[in-house]
PyMOL Python script that loads the backbone (N, CA, C, O; Angstrom):
from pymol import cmd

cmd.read_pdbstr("""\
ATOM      1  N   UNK A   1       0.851  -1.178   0.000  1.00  0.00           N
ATOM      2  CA  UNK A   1       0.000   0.000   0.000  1.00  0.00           C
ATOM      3  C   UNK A   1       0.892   1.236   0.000  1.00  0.00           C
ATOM      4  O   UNK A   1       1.787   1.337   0.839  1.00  0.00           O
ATOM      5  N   UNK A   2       0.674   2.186  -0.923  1.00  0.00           N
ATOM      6  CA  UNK A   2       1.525   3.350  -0.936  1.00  0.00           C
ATOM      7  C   UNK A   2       1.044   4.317   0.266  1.00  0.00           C
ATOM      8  O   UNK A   2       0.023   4.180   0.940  1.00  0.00           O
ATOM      9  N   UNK A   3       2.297   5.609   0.401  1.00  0.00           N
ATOM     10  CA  UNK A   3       2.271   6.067   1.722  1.00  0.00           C
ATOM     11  C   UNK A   3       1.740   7.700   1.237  1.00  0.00           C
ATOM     12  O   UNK A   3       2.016   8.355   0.231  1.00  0.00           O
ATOM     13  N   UNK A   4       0.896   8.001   2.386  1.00  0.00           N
ATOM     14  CA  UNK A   4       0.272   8.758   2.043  1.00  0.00           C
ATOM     15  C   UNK A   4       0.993  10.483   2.012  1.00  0.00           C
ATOM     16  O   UNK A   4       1.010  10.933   3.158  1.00  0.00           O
ATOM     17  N   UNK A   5       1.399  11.194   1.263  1.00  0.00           N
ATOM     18  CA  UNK A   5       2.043  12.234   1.430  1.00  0.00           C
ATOM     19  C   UNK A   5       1.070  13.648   1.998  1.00  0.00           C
ATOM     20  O   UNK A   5       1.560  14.700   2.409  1.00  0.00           O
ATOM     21  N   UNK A   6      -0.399  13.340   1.889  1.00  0.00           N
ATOM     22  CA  UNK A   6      -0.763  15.017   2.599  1.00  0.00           C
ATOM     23  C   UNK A   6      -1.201  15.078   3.632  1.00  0.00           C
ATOM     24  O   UNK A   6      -2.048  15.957   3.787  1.00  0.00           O
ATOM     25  N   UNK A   7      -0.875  14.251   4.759  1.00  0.00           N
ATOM     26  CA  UNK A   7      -1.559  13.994   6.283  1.00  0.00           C
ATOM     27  C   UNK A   7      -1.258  15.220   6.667  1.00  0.00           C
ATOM     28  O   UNK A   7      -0.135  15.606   6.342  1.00  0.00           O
ATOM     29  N   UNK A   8      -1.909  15.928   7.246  1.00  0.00           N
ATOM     30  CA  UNK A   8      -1.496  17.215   8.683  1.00  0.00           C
ATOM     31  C   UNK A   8      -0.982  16.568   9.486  1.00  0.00           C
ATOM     32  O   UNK A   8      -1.436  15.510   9.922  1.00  0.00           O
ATOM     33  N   UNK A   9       0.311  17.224   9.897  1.00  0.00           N
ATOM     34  CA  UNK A   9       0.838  16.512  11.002  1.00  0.00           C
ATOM     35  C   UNK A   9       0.074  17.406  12.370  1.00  0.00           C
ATOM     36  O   UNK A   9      -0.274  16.892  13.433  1.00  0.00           O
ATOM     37  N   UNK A  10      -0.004  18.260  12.146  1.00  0.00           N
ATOM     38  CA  UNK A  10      -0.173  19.482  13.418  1.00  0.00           C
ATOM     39  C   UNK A  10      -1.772  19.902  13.157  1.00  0.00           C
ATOM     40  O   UNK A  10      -2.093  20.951  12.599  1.00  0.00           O
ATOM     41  N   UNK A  11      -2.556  19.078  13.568  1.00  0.00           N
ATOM     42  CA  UNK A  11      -3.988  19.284  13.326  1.00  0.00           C
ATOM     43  C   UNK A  11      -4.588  20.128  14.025  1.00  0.00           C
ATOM     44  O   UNK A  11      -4.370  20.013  15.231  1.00  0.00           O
ATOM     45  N   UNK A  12      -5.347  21.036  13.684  1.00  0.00           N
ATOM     46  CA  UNK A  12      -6.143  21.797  14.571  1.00  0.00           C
ATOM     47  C   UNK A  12      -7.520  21.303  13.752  1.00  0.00           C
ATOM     48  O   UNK A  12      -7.577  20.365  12.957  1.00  0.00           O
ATOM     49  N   UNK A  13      -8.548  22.135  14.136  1.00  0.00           N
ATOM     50  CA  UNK A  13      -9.945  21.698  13.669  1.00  0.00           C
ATOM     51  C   UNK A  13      -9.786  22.014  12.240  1.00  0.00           C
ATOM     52  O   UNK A  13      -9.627  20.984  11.585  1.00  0.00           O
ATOM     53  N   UNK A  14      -9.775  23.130  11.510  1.00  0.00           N
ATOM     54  CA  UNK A  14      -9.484  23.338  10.061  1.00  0.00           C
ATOM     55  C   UNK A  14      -8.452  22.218   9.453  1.00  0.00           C
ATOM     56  O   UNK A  14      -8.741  21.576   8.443  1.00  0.00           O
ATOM     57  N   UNK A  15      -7.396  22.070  10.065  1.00  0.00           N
ATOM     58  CA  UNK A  15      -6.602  21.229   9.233  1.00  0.00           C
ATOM     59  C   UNK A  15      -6.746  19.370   9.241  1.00  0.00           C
ATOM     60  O   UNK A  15      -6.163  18.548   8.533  1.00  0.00           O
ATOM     61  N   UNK A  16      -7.887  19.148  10.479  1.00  0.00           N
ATOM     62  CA  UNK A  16      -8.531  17.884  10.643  1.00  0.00           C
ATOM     63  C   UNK A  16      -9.750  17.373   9.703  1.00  0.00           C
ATOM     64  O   UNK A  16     -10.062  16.220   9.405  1.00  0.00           O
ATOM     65  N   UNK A  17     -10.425  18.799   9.280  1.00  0.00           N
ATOM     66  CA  UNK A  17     -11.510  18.961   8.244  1.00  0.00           C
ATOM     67  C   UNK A  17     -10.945  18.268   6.604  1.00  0.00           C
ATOM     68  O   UNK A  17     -11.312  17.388   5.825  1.00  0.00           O
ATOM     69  N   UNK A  18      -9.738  19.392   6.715  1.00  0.00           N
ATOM     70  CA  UNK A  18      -9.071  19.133   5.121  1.00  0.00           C
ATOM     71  C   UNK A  18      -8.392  17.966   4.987  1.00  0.00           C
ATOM     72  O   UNK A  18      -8.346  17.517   3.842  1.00  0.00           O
ATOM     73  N   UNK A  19      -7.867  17.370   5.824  1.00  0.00           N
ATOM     74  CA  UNK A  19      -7.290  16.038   5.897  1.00  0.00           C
ATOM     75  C   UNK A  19      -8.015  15.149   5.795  1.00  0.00           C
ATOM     76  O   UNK A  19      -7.561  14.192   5.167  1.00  0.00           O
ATOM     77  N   UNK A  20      -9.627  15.009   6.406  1.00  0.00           N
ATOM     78  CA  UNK A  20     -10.797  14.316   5.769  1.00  0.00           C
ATOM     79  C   UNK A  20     -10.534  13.638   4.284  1.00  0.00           C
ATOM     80  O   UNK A  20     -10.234  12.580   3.732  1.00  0.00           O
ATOM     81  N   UNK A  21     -10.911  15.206   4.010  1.00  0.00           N
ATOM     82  CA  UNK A  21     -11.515  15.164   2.767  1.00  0.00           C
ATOM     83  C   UNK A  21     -10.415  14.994   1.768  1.00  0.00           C
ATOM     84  O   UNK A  21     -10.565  14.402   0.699  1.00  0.00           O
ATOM     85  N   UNK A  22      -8.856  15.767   2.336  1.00  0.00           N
ATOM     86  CA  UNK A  22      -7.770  14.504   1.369  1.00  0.00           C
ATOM     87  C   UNK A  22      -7.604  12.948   1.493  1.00  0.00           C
ATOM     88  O   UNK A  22      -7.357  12.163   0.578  1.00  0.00           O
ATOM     89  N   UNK A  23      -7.725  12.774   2.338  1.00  0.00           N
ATOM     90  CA  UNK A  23      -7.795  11.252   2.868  1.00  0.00           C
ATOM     91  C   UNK A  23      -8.999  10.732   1.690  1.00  0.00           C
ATOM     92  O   UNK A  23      -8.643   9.727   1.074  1.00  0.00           O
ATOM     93  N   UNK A  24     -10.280  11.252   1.329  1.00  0.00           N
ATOM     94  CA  UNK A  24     -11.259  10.392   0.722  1.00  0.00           C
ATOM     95  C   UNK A  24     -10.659  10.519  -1.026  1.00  0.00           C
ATOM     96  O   UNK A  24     -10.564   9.603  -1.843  1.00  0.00           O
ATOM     97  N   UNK A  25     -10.283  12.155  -1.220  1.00  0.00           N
ATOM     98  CA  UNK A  25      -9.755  12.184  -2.420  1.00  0.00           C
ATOM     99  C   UNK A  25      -8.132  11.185  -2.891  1.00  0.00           C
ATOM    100  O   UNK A  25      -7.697  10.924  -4.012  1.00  0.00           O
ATOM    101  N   UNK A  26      -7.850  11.007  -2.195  1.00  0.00           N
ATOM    102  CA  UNK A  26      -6.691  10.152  -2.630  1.00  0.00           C
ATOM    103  C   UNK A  26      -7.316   8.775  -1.913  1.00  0.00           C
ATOM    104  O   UNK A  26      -6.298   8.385  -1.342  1.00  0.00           O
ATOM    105  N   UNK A  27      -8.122   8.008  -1.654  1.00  0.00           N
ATOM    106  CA  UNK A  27      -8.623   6.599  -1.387  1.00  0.00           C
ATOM    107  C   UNK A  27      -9.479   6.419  -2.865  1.00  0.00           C
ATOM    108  O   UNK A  27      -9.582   5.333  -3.435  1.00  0.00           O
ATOM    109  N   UNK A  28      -9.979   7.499  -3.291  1.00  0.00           N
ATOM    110  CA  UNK A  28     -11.091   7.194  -4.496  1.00  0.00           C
ATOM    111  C   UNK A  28     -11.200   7.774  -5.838  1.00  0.00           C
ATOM    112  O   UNK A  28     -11.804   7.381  -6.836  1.00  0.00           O
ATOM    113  N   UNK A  29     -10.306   9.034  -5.573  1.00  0.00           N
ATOM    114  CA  UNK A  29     -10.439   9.472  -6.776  1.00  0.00           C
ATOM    115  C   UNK A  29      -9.110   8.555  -7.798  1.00  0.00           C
ATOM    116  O   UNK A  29      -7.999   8.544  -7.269  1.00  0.00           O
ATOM    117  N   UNK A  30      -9.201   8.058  -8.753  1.00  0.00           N
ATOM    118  CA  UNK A  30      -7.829   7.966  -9.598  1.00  0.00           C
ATOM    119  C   UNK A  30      -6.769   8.665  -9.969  1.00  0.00           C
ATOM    120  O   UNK A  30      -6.832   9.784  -9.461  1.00  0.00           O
ATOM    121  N   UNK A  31      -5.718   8.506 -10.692  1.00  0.00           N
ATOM    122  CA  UNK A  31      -4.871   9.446 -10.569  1.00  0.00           C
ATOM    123  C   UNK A  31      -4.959  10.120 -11.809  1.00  0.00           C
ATOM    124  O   UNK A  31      -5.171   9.484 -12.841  1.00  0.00           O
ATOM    125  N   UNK A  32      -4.826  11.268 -11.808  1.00  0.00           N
ATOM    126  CA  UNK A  32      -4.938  12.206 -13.476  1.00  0.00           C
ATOM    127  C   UNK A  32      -4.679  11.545 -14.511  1.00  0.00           C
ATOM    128  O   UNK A  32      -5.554  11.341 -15.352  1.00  0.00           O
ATOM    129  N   UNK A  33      -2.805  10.860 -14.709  1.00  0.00           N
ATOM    130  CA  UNK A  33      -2.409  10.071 -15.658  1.00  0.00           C
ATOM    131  C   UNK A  33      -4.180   9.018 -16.550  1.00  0.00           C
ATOM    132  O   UNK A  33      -4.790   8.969 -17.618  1.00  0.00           O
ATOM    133  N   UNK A  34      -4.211   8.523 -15.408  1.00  0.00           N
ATOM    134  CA  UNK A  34      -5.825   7.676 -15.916  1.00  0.00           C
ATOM    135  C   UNK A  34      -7.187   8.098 -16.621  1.00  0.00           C
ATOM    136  O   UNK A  34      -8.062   7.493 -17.240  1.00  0.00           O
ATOM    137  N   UNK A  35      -6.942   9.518 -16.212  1.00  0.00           N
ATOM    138  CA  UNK A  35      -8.244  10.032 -16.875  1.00  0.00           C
ATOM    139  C   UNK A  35      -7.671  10.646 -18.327  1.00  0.00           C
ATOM    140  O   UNK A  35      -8.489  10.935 -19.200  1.00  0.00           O
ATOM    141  N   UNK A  36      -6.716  10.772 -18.477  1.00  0.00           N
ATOM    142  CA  UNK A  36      -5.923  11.118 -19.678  1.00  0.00           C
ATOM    143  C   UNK A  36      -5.766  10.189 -20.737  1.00  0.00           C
ATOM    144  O   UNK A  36      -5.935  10.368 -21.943  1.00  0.00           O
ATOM    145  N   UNK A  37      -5.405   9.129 -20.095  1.00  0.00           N
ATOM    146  CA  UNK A  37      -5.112   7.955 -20.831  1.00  0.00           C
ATOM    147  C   UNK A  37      -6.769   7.345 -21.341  1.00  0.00           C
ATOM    148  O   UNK A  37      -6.828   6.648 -22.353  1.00  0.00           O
ATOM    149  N   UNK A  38      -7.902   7.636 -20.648  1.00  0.00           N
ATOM    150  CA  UNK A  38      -9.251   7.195 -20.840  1.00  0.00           C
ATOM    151  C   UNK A  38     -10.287   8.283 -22.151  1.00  0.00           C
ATOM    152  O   UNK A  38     -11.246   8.095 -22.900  1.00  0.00           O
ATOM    153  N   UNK A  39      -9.398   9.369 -21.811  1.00  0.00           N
ATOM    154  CA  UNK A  39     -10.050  10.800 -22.453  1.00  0.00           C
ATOM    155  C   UNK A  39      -9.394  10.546 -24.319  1.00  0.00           C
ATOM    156  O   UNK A  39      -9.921  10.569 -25.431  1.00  0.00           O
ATOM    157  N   UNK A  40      -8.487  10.399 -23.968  1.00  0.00           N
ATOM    158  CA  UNK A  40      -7.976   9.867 -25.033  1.00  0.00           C
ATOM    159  C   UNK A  40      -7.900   8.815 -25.717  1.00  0.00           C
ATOM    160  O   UNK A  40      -7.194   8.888 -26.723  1.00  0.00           O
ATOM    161  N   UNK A  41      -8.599   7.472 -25.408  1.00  0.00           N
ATOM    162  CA  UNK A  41      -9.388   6.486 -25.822  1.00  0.00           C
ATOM    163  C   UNK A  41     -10.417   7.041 -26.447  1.00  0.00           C
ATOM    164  O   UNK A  41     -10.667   7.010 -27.652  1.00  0.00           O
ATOM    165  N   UNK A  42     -10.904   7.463 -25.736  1.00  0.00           N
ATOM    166  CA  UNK A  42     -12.576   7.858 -25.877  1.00  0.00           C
ATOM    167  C   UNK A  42     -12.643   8.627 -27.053  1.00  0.00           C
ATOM    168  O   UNK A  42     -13.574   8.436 -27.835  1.00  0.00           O
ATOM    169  N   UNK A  43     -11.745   9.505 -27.291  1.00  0.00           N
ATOM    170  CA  UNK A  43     -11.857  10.545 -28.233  1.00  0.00           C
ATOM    171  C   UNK A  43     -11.539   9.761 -30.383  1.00  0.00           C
ATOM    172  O   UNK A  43     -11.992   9.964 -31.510  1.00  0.00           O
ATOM    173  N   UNK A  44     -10.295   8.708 -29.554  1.00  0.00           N
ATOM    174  CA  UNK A  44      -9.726   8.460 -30.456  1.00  0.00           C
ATOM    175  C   UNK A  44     -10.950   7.079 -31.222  1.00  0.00           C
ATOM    176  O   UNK A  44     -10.795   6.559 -32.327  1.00  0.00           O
ATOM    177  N   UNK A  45     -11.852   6.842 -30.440  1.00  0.00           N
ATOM    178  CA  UNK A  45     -12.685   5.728 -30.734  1.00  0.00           C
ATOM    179  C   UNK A  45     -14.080   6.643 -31.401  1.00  0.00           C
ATOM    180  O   UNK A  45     -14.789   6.325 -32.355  1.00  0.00           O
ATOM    181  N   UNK A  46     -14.153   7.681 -30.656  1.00  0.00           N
ATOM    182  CA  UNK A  46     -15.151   8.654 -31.373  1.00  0.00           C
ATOM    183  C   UNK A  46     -14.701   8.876 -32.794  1.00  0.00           C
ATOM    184  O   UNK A  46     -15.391   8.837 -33.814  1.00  0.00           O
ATOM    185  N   UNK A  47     -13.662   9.071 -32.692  1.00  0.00           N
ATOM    186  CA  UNK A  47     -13.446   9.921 -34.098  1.00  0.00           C
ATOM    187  C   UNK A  47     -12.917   9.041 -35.483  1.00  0.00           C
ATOM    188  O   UNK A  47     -12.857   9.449 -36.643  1.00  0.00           O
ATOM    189  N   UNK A  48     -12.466   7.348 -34.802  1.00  0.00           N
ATOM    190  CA  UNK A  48     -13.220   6.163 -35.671  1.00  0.00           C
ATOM    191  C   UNK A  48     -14.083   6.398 -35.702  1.00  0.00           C
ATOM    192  O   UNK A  48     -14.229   7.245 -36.584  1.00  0.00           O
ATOM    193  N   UNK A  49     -15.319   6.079 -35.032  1.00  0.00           N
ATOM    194  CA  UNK A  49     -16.836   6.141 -35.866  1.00  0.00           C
ATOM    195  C   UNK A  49     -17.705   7.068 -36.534  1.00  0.00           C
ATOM    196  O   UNK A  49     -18.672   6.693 -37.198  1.00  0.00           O
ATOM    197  N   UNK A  50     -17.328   8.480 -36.348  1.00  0.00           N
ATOM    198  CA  UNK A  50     -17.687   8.856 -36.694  1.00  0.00           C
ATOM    199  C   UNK A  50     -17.071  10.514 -37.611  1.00  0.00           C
ATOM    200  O   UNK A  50     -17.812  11.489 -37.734  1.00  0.00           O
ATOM    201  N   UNK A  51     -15.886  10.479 -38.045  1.00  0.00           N
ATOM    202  CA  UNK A  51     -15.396  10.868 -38.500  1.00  0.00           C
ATOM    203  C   UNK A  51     -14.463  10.324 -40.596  1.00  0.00           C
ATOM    204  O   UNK A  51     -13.405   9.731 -40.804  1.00  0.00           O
ATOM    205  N   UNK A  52     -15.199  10.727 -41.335  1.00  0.00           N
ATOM    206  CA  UNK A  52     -14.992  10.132 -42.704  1.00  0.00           C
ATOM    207  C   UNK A  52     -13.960  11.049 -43.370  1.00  0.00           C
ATOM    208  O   UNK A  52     -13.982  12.257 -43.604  1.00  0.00           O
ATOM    209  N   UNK A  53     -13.179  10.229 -43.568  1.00  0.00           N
ATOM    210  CA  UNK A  53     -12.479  10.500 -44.853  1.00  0.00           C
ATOM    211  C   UNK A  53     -12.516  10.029 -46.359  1.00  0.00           C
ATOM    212  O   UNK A  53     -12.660   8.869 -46.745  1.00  0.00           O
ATOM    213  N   UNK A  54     -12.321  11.405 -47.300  1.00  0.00           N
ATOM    214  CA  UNK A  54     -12.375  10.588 -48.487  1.00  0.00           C
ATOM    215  C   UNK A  54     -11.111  11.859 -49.264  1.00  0.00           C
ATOM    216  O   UNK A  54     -11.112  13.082 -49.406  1.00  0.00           O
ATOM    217  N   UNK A  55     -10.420  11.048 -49.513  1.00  0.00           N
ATOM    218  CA  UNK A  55      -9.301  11.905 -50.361  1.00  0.00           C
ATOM    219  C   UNK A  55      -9.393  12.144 -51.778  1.00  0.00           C
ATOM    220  O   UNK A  55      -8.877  13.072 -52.400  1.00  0.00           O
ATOM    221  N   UNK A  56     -10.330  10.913 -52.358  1.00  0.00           N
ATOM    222  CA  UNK A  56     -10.706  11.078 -53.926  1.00  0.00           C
ATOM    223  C   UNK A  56     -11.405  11.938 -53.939  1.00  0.00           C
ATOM    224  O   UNK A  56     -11.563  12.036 -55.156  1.00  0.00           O
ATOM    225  N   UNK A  57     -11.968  12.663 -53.534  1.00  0.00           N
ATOM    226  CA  UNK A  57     -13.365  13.461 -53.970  1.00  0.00           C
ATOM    227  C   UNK A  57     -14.317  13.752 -53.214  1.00  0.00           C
ATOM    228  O   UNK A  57     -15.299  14.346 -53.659  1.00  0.00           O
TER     229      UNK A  57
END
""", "prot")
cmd.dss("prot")
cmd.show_as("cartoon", "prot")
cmd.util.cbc("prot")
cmd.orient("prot")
């Protein structure tokens, strides 16, 4: 399991709040690289189907 780099070390109530909610964003969200790599599937499969070429004419 990788180690988590944005814990608050020195928590007060504000910085116990935001640590929450980094804690859920790095348990669930994916990492950018992935949505890049998916966006760009997606696009490149769109534009097979529905994108025509014709060079003769």
């Amino acid at each position: 399991m990788e180690e988590r780099i944005s814990r608050p070390e020195n928590a007060g109530s504000g910085n116990r709040v935001v640590g929450f909610f980094v804690g859920l964003a790095e348990r669930y969200l994916p990492d950018a690289f992935l949505f890049a790599v998916v966006l760009t599937l997606i696009a490149y499969a769109l534009a097979v189907i529905f994108v025509t070429t014709d060079f003769l004419g």
